[in-house]
NUPA-950860 format. One record per residue: x, y, z negated of N, C-alpha, C in turn. Coordinates in steps of 0.001 Angstrom, whole numbers, padded with zeros to 6 digits, always signed. Last residue first. Layout:
<pts>
XYZXYZXYZ/...
</pts>
This chain:
<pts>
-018846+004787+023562-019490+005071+024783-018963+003894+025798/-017281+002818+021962-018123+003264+021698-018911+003931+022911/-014641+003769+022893-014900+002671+022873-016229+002429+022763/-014578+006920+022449-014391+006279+023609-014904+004860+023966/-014442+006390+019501-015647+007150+019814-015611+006574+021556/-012068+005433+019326-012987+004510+018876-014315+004844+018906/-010228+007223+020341-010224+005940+020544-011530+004815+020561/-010487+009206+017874-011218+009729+019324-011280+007856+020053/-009834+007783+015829-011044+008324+015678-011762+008665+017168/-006994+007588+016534-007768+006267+016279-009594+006691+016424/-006387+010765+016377-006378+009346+018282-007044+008351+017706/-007065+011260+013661-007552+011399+015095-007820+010628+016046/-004418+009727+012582-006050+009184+012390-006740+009979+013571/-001764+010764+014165-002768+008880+014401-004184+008773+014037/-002113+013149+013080-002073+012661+014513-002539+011579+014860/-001886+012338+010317-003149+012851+010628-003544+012886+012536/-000307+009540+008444-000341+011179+009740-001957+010905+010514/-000908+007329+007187-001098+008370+006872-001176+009664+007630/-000685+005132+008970-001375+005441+007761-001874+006516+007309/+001591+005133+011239+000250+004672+011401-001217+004599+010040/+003377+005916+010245+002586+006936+010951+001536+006370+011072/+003948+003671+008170+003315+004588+007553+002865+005794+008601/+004735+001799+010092+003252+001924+009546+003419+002751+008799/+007321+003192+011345+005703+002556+012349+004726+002931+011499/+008459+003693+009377+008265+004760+009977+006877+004393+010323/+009095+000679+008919+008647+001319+007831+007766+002648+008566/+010781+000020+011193+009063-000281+010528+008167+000039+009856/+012661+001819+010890+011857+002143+011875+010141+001002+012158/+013883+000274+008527+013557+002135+008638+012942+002322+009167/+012505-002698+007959+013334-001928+008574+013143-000483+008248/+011148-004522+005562+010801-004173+006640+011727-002977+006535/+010662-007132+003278+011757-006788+004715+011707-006273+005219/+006920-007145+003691+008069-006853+003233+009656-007079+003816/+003980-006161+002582+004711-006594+003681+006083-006281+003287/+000991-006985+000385+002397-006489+000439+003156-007014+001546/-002238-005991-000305-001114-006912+000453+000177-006632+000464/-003789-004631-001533-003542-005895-002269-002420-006655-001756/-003623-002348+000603-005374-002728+000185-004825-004512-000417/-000655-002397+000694-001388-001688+001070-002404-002892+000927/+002934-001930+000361+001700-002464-000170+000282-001133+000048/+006126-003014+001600+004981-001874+001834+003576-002530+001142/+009403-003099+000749+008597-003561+001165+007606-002294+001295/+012822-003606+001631+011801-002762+001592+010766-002862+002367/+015349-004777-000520+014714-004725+000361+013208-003822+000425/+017563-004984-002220+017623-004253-001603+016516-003992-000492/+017605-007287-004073+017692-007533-003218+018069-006159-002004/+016800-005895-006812+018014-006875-006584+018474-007439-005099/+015102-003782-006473+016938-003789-007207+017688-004628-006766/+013306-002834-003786+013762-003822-004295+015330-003521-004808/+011404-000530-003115+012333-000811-003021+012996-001930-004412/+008014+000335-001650+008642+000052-003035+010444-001053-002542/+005074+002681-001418+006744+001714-000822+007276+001304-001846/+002312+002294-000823+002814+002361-001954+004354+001560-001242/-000855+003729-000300+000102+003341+000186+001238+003090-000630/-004458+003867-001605-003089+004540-001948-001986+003788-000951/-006686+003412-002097-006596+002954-000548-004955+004026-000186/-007030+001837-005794-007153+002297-004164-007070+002658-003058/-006444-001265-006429-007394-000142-007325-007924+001410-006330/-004587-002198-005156-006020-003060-005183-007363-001596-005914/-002293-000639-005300-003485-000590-003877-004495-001404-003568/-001791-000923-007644-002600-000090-007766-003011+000523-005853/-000907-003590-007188-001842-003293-008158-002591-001880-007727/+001419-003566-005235-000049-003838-005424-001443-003648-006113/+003006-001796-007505+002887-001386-006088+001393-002263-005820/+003379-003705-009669+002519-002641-009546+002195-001917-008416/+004574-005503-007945+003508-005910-008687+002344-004644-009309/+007222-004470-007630+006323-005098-006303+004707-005376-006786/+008117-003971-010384+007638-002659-008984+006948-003674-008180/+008187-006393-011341+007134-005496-012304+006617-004469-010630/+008720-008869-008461+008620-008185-009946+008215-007180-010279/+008201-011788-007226+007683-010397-007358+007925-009682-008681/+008349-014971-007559+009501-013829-007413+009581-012385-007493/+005679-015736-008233+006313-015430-009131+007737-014680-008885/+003100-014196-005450+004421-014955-005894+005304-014645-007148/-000299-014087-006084+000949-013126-005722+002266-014078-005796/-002266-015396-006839-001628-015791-005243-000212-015212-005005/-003301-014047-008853-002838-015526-009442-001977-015636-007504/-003474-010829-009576-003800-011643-008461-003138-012705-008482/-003221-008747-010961-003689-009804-012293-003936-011109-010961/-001159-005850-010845-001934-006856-010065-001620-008141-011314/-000829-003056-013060-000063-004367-012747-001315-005201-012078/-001070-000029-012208-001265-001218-013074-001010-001928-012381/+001976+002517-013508+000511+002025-012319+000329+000778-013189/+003176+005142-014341+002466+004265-014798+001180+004073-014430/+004923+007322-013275+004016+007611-013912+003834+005638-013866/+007961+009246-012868+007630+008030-014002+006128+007816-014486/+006499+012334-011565+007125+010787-011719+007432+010289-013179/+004227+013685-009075+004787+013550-010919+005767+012479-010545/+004028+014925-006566+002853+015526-007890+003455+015159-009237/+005429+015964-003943+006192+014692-005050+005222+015572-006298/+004097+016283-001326+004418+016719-002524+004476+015930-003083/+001508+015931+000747+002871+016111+001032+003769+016723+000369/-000407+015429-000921-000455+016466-000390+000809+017087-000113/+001421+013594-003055+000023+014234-003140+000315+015195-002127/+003455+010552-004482+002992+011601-003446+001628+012413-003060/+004420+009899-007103+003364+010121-006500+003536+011115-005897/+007284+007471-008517+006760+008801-008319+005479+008764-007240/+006687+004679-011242+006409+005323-010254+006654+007255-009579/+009031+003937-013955+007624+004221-013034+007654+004714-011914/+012445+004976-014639+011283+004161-014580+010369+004740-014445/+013354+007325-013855+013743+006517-012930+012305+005531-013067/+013878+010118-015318+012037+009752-014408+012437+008234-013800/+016388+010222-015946+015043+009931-017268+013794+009405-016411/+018632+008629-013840+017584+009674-014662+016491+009081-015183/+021165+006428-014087+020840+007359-014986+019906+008726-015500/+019424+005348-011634+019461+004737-013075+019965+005573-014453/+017240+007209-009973+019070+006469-010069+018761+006835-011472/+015455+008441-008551+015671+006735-009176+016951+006532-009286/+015596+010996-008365+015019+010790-009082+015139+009137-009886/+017863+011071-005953+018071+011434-007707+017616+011490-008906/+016337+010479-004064+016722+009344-004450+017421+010184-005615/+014097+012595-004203+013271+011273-004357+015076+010174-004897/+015749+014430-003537+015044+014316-005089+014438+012878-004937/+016353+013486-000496+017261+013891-002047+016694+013859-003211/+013742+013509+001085+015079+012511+000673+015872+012704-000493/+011643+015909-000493+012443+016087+000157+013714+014665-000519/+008882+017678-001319+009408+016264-000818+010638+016313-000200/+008750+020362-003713+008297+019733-002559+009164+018237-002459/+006502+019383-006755+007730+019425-006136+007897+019571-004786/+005279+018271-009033+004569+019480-008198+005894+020120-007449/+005685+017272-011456+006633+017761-010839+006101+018980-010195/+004379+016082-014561+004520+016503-013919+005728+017491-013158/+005054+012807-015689+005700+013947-015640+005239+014685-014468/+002253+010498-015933+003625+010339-015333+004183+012074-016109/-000827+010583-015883+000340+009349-016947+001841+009356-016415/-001032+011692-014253-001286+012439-015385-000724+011599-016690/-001309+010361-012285-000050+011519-011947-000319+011727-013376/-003081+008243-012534-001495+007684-012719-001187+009070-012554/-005763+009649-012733-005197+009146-013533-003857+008846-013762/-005096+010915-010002-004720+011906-011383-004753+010932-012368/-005446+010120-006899-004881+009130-008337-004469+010036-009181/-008108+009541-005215-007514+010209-005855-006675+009536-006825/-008802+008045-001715-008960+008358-003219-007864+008704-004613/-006926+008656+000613-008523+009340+000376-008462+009699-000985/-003855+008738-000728-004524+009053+000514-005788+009500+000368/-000635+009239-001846-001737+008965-001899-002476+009435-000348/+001806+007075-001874+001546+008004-000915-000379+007686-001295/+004549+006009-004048+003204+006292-003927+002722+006866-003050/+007225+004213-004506+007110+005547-004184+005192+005538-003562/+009971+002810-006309+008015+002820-005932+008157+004240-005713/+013133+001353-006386+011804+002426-006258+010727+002224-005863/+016439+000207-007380+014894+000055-007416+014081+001087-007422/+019338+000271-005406+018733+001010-006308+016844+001058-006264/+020808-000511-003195+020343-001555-004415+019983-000756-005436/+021827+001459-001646+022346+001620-003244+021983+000210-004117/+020393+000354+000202+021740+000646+000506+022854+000648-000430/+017670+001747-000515+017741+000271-000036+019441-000508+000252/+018114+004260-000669+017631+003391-001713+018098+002356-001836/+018021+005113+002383+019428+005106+001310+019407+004511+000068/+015653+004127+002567+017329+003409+003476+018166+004034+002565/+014062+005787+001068+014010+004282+001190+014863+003735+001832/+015033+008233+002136+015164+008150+000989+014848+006541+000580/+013941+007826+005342+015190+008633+004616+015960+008099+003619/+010957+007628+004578+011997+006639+005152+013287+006640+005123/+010415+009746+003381+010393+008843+002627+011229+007949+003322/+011142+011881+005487+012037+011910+004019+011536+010392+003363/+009203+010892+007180+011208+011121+007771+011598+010974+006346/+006984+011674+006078+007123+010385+006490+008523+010499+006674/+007383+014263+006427+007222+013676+004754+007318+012355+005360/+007536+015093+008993+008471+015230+008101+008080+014199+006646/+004547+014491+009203+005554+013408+009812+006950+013917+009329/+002765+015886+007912+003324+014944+007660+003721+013877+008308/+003935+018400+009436+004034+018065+007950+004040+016831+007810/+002701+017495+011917+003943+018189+011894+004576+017485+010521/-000055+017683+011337+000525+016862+011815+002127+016539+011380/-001964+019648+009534-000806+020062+009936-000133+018643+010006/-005278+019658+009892-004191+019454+008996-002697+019736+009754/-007478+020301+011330-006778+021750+010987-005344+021130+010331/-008991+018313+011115-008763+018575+012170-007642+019708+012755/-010170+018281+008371-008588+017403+008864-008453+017834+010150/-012448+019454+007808-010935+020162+007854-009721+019500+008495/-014388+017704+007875-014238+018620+008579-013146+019700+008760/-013284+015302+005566-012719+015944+007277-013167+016212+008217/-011486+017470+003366-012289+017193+003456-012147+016595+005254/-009210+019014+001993-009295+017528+002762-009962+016763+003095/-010138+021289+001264-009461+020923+001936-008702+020103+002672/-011445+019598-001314-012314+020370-000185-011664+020353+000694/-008852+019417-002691-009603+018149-002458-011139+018559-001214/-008304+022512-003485-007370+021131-002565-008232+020141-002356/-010348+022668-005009-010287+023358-003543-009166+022689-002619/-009726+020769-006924-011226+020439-006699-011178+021321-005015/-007444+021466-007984-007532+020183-007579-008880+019914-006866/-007904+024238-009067-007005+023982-008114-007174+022584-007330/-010079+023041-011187-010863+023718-009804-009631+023706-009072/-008022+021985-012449-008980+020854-011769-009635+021587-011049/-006797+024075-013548-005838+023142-012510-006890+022199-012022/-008629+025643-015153-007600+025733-014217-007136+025071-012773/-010481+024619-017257-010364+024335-015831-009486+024582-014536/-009888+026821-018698-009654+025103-019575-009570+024746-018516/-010296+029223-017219-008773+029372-018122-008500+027733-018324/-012904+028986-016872-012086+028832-015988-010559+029034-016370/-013956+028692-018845-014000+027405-017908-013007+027371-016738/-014032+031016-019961-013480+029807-020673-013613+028828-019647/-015962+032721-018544-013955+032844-018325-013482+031594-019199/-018421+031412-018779-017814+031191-017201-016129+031459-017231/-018829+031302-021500-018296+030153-020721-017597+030539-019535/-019251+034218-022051-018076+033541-022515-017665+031995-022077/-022035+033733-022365-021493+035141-022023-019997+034463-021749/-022488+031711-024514-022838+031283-023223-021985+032385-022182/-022502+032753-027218-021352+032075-026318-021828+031648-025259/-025362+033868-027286-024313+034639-027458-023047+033856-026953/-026837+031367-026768-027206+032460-026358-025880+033047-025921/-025563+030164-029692-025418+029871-028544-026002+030708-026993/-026831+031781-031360-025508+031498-031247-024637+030972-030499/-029351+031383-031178-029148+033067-031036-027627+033000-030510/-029740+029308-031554-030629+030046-030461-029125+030901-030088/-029328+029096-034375-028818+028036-033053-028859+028736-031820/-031482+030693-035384-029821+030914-035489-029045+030103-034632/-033776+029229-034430-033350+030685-034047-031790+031009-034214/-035372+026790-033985-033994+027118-035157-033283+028546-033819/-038352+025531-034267-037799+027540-034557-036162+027214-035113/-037575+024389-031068-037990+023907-032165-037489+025479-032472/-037174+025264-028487-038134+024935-028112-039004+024506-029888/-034510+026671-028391-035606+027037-027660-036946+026463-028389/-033296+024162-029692-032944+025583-030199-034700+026204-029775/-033322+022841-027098-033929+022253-027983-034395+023187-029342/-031853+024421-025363-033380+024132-025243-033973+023714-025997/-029343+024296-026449-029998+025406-026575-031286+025145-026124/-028294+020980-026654-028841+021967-027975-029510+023329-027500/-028058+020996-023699-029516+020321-024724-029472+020512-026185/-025660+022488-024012-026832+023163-022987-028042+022088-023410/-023690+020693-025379-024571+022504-025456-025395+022982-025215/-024313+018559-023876-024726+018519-024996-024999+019740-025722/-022644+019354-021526-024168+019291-021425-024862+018934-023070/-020116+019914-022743-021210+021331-022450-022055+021211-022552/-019858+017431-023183-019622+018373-024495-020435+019606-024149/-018964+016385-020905-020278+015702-021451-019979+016686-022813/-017044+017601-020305-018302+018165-019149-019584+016984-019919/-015051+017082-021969-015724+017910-022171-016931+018837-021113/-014915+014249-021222-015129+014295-022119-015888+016360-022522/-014128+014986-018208-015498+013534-018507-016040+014489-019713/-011350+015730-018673-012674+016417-017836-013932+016129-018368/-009642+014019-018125-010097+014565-019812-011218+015253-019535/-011070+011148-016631-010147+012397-016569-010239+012904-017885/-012661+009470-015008-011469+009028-015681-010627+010118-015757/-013855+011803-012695-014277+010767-012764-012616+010154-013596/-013975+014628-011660-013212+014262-013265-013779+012895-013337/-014511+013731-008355-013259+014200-009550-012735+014510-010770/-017376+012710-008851-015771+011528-008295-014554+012825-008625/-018542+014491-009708-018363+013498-010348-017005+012395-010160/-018186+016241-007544-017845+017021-008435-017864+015319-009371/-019324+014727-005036-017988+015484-005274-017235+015970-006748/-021843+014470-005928-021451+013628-006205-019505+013592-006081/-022519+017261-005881-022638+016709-007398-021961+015735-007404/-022393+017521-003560-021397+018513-004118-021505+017776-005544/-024616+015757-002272-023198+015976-002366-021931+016361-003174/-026736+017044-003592-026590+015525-003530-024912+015460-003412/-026659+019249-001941-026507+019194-003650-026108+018205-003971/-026701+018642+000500-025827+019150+000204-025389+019204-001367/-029444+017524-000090-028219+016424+000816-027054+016979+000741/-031102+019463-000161-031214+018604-001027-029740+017838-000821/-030716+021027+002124-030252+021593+000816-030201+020551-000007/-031873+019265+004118-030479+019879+004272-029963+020171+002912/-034424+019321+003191-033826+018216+003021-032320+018302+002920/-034955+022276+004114-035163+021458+002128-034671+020010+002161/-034666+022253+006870-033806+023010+005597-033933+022556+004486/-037050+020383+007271-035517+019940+007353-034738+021086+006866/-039830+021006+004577-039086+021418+006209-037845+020856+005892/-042446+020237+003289-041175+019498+003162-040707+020121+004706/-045158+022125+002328-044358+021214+002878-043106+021327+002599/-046309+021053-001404-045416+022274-000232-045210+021551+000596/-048782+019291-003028-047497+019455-002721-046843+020481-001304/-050743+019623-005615-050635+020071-003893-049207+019939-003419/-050423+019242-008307-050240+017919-006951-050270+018035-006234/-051817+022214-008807-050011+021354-009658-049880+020037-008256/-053882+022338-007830-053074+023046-007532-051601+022607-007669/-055344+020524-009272-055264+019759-007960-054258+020742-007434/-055528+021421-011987-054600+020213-011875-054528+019338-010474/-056872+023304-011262-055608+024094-011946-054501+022640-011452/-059259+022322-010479-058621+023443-009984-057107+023255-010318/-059996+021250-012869-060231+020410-012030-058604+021786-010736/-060405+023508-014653-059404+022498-015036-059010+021646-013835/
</pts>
């Protein structure tokens, strides 16, 4: 007995491959949580695991017909998961791909065209006195708001963005979202900043534009109806009046992948 229960507490060593593996799981789990994190996802990845603690439990008490029945649909998850899962493993290998050991591979190029069309499409906006939010996502994910909008899955391009806000189309109200240098939905529905400092002249767009760069590290242009003007909201703040070729400034300075680099090599330099 003595034996049996000093064998169980012997513990293995511990080599840096078993930590490696541990730190990778650690990972991928916590990858896999931050993307159906507020999703319909949630609901049926807490529905499996409730499958999977009925069949042990099946297992372990005699309900055999439970057993047996679940057993038997198990055969049948991996193509059901992947038919219900579709578009979130699409969203889950896109989201790998932005990982940044990959950014190094991103295509610069790209998005500095997508920067040209938004600025583009925000001067001619701005010209029409025609009101827009335009979304540029970045690290953290926004499927909640694309999934409260119309999906597009569009490419980007000045023109749809401003035929999208003119007052006689259906998508005008809400937001459109930029994803992966792609117009992902529009008319989607951001939240409104609850920030008592903001100014009462701000209206619903300038307000959700903040809002949902308090919520996260999203970029958010937004064009003024009545005034014509064009502002920028970023981590709660909003800058505003700002030119074509200001506009250009900070969003290369946000989002293109050329700038994050040089800032990255910059600051490794600084650093030595």
């Amino acid at each position: 007995m003595l034996h049996q229960l000093a064998s169980l507490l012997r513990r293995p060593a511990i080599s840096g491959w078993d930590i490696l593996d541990i730190i990778v799981v650690a990972v991928v789990v916590y990858e896999a949580l931050k993307l159906i994190r507020g999703t319909r996802a949630v609901q049926m990845a807490l529905g499996s695991f409730m499958v999977i603690v009925l069949f042990f439990l099946s297992g372990l008490l005699p309900l055999q017909t439970v057993n047996w029945l679940i057993r038997n649909m198990l055969v049948y998850v991996a193509f059901a998961a992947i038919v219900i899962f579709q578009s979130d493993i699409r969203r889950a290998l896109a989201h790998l791909g932005r990982a940044p050991f990959f950014r190094y591979f991103a295509s610069a190029e790209a998005a500095e065209e997508a920067i040209a069309e938004i600025v583009v499409a925000a001067q001619m906006l701005s010209a029409q006195r025609v009101g827009a939010i335009i979304i540029v996502e970045r690290e953290i994910g926004l499927r909640n708001y694309i999934e409260s909008g119309i999906p597009l899955d569009a490419n980007l391009t000045y023109d749809l963005l401003v035929t999208i806000f003119q007052p006689g189309s259906p998508l005008h109200d809400g937001a459109v979202i930029l994803q992966e240098n792609r117009i992902a939905a529009g008319a989607c529905f951001l939240p409104l900043t609850v920030n008592p400092k903001v100014g009462r002249e701000l209206g619903t767009r300038h307000r959700a534009a903040i809002g949902v760069s308090e919520e996260s590290d999203a970029v958010a242009v937004v064009v003024s109806e009545e005034t014509g003007q064009i502002s920028l909201a970023l981590e709660g703040d909003i800058e505003r009046s700002l030119g074509p070729e200001e506009l250009r400034a900070r969003l290369n300075a946000l989002i293109s992948p050329r700038r994050v680099s040089s800032r990255a090599s910059e600051s490794a330099h600084s650093g030595l």
